[in-house]
C-alpha positions as CSV (number, residue, x, y, z in Angstrom):
1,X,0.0,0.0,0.0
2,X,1.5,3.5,-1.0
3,X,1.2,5.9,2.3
4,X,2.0,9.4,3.2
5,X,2.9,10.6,6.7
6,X,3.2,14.2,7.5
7,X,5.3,15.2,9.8
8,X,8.4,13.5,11.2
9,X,8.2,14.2,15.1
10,X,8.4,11.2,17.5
11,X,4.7,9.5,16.1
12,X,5.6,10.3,12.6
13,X,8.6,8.8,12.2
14,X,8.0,5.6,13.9
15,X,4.6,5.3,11.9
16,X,6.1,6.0,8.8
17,X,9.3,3.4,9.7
18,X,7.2,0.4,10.6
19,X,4.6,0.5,7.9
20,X,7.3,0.7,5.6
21,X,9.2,-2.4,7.6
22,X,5.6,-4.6,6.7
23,X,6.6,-3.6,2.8
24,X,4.2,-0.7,2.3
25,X,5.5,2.2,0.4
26,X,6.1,5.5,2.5
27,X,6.7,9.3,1.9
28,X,7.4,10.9,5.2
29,X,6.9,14.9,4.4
30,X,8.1,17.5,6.7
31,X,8.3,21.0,6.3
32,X,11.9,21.6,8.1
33,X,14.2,21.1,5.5
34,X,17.3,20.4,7.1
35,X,15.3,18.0,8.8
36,X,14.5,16.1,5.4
37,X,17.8,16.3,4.4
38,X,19.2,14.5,7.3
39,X,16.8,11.8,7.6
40,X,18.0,11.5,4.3
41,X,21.6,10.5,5.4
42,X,20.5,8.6,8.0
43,X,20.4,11.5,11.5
44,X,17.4,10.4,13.4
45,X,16.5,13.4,15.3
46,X,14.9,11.6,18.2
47,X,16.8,8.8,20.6
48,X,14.3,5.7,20.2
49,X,16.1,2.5,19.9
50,X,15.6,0.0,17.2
51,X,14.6,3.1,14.9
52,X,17.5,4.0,13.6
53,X,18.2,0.7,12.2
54,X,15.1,0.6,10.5
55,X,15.1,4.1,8.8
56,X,18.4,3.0,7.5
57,X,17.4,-0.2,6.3
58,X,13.9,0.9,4.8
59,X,15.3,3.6,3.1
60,X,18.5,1.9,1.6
61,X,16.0,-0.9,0.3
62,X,13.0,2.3,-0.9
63,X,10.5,1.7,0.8
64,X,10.8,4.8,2.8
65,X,11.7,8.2,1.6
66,X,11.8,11.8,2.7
67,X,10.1,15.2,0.9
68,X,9.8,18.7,2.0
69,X,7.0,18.2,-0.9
70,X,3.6,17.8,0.5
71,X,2.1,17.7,-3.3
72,X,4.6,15.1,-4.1
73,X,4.2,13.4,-1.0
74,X,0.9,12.8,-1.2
75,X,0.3,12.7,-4.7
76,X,0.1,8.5,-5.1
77,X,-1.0,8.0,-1.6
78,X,-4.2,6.0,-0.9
79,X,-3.2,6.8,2.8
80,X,-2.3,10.3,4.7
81,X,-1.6,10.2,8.0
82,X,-1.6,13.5,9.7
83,X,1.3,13.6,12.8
84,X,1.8,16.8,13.3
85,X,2.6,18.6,17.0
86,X,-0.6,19.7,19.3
87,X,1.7,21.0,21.9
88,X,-0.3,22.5,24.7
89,X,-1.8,26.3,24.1
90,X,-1.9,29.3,26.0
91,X,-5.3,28.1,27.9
92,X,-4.3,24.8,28.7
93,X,-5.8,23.0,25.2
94,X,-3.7,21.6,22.2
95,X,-2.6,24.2,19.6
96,X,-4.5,22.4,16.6
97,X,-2.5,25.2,14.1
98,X,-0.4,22.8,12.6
99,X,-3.5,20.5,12.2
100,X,-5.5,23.3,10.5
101,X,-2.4,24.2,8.2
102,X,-1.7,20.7,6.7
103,X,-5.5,20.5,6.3
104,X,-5.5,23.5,4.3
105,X,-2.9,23.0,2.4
106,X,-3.7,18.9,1.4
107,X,-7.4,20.3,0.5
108,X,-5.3,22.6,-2.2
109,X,-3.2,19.8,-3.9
110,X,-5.8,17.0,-4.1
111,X,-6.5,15.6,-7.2
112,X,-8.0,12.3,-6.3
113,X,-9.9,10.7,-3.5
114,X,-8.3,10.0,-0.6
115,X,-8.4,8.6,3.3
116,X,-6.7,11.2,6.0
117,X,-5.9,9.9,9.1
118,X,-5.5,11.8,12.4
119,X,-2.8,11.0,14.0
120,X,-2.2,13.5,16.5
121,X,-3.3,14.0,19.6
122,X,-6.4,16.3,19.0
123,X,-9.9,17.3,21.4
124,X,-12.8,15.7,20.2
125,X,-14.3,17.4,17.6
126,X,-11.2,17.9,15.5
127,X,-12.0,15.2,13.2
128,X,-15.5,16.9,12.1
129,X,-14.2,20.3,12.2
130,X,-11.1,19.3,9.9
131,X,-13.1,17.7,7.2
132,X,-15.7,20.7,7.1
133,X,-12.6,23.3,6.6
134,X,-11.1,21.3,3.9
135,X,-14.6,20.6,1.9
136,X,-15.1,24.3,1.5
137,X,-11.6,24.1,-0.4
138,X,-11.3,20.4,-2.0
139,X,-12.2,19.8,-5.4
140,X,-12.2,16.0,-5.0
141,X,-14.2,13.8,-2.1
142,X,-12.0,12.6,0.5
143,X,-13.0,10.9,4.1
144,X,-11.3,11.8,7.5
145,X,-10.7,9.1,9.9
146,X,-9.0,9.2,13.6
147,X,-6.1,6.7,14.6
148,X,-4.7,7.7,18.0
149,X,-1.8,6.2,19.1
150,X,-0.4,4.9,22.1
151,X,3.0,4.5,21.7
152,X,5.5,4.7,24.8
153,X,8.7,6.3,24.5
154,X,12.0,4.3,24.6
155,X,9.8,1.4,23.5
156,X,7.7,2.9,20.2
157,X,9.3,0.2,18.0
158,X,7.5,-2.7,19.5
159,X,4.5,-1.1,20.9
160,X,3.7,-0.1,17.0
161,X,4.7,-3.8,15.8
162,X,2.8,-5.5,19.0
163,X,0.0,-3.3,20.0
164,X,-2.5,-4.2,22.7
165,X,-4.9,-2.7,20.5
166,X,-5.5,-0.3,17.3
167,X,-8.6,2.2,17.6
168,X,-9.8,4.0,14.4
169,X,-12.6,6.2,14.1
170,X,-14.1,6.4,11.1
171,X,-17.5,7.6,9.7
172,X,-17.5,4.8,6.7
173,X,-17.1,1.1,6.8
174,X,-14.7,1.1,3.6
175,X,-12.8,3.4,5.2
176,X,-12.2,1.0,8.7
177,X,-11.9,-2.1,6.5
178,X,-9.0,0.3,4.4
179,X,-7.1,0.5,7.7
180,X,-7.7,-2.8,9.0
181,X,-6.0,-4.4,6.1
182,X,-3.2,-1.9,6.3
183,X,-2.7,-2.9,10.3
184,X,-3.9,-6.5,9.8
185,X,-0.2,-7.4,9.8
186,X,0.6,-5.8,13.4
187,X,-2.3,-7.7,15.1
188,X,-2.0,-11.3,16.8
189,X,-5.3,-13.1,16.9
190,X,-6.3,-12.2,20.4
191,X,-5.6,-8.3,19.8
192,X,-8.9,-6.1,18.8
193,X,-9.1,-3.5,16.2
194,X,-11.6,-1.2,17.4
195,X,-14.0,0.9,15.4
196,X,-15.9,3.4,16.6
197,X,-17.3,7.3,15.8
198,X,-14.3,9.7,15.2
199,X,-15.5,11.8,18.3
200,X,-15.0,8.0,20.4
201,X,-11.1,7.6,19.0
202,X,-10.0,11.0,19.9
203,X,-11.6,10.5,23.6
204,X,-10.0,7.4,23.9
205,X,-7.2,9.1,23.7
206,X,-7.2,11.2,26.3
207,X,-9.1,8.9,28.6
208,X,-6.3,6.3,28.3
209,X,-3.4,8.9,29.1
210,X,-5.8,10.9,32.0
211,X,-6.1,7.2,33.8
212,X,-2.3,6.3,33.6
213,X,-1.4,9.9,34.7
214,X,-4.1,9.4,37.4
215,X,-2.2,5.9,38.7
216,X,1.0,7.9,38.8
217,X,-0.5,10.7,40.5
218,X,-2.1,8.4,43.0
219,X,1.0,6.4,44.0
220,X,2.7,9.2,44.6
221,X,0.9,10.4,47.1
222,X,0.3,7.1,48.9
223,X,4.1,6.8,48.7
224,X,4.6,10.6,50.4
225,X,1.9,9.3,53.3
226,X,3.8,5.8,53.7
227,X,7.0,7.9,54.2
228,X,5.5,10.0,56.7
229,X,4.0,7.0,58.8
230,X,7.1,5.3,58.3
231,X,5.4,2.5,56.2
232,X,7.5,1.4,52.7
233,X,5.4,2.1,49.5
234,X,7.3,-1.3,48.1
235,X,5.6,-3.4,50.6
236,X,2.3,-1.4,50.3
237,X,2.7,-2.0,46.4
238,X,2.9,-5.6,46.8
239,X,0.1,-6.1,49.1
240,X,-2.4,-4.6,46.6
241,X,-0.7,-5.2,43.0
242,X,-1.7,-8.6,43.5
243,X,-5.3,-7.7,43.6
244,X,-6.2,-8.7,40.0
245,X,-8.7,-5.5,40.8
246,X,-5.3,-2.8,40.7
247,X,-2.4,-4.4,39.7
248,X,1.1,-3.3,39.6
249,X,1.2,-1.2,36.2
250,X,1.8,2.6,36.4
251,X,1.8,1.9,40.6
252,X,5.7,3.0,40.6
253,X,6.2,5.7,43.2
254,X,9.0,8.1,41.9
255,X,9.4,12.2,41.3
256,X,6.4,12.6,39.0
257,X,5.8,12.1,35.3
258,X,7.0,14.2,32.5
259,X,7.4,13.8,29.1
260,X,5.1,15.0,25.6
261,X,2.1,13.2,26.2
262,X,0.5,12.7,30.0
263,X,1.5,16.7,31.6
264,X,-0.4,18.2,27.6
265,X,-3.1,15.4,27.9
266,X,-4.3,16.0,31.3
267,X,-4.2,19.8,31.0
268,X,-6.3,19.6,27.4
269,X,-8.7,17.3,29.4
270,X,-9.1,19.6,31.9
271,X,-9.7,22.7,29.1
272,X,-12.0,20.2,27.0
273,X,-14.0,19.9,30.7
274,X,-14.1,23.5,31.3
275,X,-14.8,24.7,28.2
276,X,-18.2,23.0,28.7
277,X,-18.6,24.7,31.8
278,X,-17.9,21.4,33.8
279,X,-15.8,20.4,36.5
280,X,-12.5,18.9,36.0
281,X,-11.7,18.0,40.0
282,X,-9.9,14.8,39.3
283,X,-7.9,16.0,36.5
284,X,-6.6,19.0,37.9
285,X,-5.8,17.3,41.4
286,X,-4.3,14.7,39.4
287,X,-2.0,17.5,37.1
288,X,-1.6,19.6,41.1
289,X,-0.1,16.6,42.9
290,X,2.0,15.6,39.9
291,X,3.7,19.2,40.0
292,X,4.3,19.0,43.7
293,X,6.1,15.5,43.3
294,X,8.6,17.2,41.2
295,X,9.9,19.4,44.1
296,X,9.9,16.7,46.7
297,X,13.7,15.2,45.8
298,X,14.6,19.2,46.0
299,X,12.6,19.3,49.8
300,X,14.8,16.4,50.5
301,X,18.0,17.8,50.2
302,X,17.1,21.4,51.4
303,X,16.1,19.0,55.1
304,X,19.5,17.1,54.7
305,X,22.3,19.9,54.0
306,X,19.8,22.5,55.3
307,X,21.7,26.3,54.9
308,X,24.7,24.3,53.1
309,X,22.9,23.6,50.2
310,X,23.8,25.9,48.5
311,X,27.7,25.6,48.9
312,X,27.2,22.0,48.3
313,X,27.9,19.8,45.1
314,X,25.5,17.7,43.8
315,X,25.4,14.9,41.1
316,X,22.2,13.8,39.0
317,X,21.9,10.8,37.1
318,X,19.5,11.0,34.6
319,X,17.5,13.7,32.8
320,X,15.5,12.2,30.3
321,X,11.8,12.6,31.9
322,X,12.1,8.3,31.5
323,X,14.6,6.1,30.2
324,X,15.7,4.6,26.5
325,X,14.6,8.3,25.3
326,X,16.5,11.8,25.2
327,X,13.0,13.8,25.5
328,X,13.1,16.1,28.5
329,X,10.1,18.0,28.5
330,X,8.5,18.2,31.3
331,X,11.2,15.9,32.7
332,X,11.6,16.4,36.8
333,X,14.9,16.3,36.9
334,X,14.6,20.1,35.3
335,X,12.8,20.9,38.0
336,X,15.5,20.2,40.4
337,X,18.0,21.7,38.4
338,X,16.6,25.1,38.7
339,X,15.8,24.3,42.3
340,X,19.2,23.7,43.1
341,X,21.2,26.8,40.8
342,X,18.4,29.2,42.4
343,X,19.5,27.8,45.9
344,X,23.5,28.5,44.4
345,X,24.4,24.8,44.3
346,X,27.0,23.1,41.7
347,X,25.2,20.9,40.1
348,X,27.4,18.0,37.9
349,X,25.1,15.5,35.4
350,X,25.2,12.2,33.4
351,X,22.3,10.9,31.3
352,X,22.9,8.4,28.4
353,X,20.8,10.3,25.6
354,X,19.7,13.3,27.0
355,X,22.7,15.4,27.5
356,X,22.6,17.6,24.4
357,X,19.3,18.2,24.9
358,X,20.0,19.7,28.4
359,X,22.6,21.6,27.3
360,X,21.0,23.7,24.7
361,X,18.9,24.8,28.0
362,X,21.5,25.2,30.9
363,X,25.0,26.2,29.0
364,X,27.4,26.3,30.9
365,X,25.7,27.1,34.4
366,X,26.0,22.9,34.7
367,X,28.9,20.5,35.0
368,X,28.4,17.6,32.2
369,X,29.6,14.3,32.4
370,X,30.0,11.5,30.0
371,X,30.3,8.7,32.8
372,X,28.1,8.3,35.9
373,X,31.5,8.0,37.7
374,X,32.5,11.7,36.5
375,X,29.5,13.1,37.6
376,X,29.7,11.9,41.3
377,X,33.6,12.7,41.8
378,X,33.8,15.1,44.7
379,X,30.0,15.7,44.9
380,X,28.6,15.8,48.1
381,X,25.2,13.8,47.3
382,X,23.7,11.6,44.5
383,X,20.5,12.0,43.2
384,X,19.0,9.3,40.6
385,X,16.4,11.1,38.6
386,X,15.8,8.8,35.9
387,X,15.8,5.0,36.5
388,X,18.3,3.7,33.1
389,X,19.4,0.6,33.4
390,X,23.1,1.7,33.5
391,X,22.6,2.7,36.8
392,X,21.0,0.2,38.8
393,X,24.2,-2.1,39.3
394,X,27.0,0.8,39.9
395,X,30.1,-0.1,42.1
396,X,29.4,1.4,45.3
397,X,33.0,0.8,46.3
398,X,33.9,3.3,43.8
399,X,31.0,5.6,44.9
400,X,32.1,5.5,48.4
401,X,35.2,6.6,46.9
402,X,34.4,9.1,44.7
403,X,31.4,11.1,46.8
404,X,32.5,13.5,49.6
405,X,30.0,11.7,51.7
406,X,27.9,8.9,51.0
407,X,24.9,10.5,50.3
408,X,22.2,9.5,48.0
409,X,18.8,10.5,47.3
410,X,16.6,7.8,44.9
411,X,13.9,9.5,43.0
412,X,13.0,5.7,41.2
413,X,13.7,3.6,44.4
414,X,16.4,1.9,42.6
415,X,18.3,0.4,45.0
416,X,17.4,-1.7,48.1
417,X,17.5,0.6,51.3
418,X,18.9,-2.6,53.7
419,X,21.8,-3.2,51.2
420,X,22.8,0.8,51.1
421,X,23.0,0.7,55.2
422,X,24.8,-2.0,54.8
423,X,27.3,-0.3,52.6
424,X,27.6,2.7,54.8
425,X,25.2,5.0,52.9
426,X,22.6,7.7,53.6
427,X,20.0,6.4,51.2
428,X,16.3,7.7,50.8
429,X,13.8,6.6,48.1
430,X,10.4,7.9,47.8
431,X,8.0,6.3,50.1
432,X,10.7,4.6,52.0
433,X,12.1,5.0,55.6
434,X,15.1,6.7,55.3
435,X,18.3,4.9,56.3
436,X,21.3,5.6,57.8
437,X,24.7,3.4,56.9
């Protein structure tokens, strides 16, 4: 099948890579030319592994292929997909301009029937309000279908090849049977492909994300009233994630969640609820506690070195707002950062991916480290702000070594608090008793 993405952000790219890995033919468009031209030669802007691999491969072989062409792009496409950014707005809702603008500008250059497909995150309502703004330009017929997806970062590759699910709204039954046989290859037998109204898909969207932001949210808090009884949120964890009723997804206590998707979807939730003149409690609590969670590794240190803290040195592993990406928006460990340079701290950090991405933020007022090991020389405390695996099996014989004191403050619960006493280290987690080595 011959399909068009446009726009080659984080959804676009991995869409338009795996379709073209099950031997469809692809045209990813973009606007950004030096973007285009480097996808071209093979720089993936984004850190998503397995993807590089297969933009290589698919391209090397043509099946996938880059244009700053949208009339080209499109032009033998029985497929668009539209992936363009909704980042949040002003009010809290998703900026739908770039929606709007490819809209306009495919209704222009059509010159034969064809299916669109929403990609983006957008309110409900989009879809409708798309395909009325391009009929009063199109020359041709054309439908407008919704495909949200539900792709985690630092694991895109397989959630797009094994999904739990694929949920298209569409107004025609040709149109869903069009998009089942293109994802028919990406579904086992016991996964569903859901059809339902395009005002259904885009609300599915949101309501998935608002529930998993909700869990986080909701851990978090248990985890800062377990740590102020002096209960451990691990134990708690266990003794209800085996309640088939919870379970132990998205029940991980750490410093809040970050990232492109959850912080935007809650918020255009919230502006979707109010702009109907309803109540939003749940949501905004959920987006309120979430913000506080961020400061608490900050409150942590500003109890341990109390007026010192700001003479002090501290390390952070991790910045990436999870791990096996580079994305830091919204990450927390940003939020620490400027806690800790407004406070007049030296603050040194490693992350894997993310560093270049931090650094076109922070300059020079930061200390960057290619090791883990660099970043803790001479520092007076650790703090672990992203969970990557690199850092869950560390030395601690060389950390003794390396930190001024053995100090370390666990925003993932990493490590086990018995085994850090033992080893002679300060150690607090997040809904843990603190320990003392």
């Amino acid at each position: 099948m011959k399909i068009a993405v446009i726009g080659t952000g984080y959804v676009g790219l991995v869409q338009g890579t795996c379709l073209a890995e099950s031997g469809n033919d692809v045209v990813c468009i973009d606007k950004i030319a030096e973007k285009v031209e480097g996808l071209k030669r093979g720089k993936i802007p984004i850190y998503e592994p397995g993807l590089a691999e297969l933009v290589h491969r698919n391209t090397r072989d043509g099946r996938l292929s880059f244009t700053t062409s949208l009339a080209e792009g499109i032009r033998e496409a029985e497929i668009v997909f539209i992936a363009v950014g909704t980042p949040q707005g002003d009010h809290g809702g998703a900026d739908l301009s770039g929606v709007w603008a490819v809209g306009t500008q495919v209704a222009e250059v059509l010159e034969e029937p064809k299916i669109l497909v929403i990609k983006s995150t957008v309110p409900v309502g989009t879809n409708a309000e798309l395909a009325r703004r391009m009929k009063e330009i199109a020359r041709v017929p054309f439908d407008v279908a919704s495909n949200p997806e539900f792709l985690k970062e630092g694991a895109a590759i397989e959630d797009f090849n094994k999904p739990d699910r694929v949920v298209v709204g569409a107004r025609r039954e040709e149109v869903a049977d069009k998009l089942h046989e293109l994802y028919a290859p990406f579904l086992r037998t016991d996964r569903p492909f859901l059809v339902m109204s395009p005002e259904s898909a885009e609300m599915t969207k949101y309501v998935a994300n608002c529930l998993l932001a909700t869990k986080i949210s909701f851990i978090n808090e248990m985890a800062n009233l377990c740590e102020a009884y002096g209960a451990d949120i691990n134990e708690v964890r266990r003794g209800i994630g085996h309640d088939q009723r919870i379970g132990f997804h998205f029940l991980h206590p750490g410093v809040g969640y970050g990232g492109s998707c959850f912080p935007k979807d809650v918020r255009a939730a919230i502006h979707m609820a109010t702009s109907k003149g309803m109540p939003a409690r749940m949501m905004e609590s959920v987006d309120e506690v979430n913000e506080a969670q961020k400061h608490v590794l900050f409150g942590k240190l500003k109890a341990h070195f109390k007026d010192a803290l700001g003479s002090a040195t501290i390390a952070v592993w991790g910045l990436a707002f999870k791990p096996r990406t580079d994305d830091i928006r919204e990450a927390p460990a940003l939020v620490l950062i400027d806690a800790l340079l407004k406070e007049g701290a030296t603050v040194r950090v490693h992350d894997p991916e993310a560093i270049p991405n931090v650094k076109a933020i922070y300059g020079d007022k930061i200390a960057y480290c290619d090791r883990p090991y660099g970043a803790i020389e001479q520092a007076d405390a650790l703090v672990i702000a992203t969970e990557w695996n690199e850092f869950r099996n560390p030395d601690f014989e060389v950390m003794r070594r390396l930190l001024r004191q053995p100090v370390i403050f666990d925003g993932r619960n990493v490590y086990d608090p018995a085994r850090m006493a033992a080893l002679g280290f300060a150690y607090e987690g997040i809904g843990l008793p603190p320990c003392r080595g």
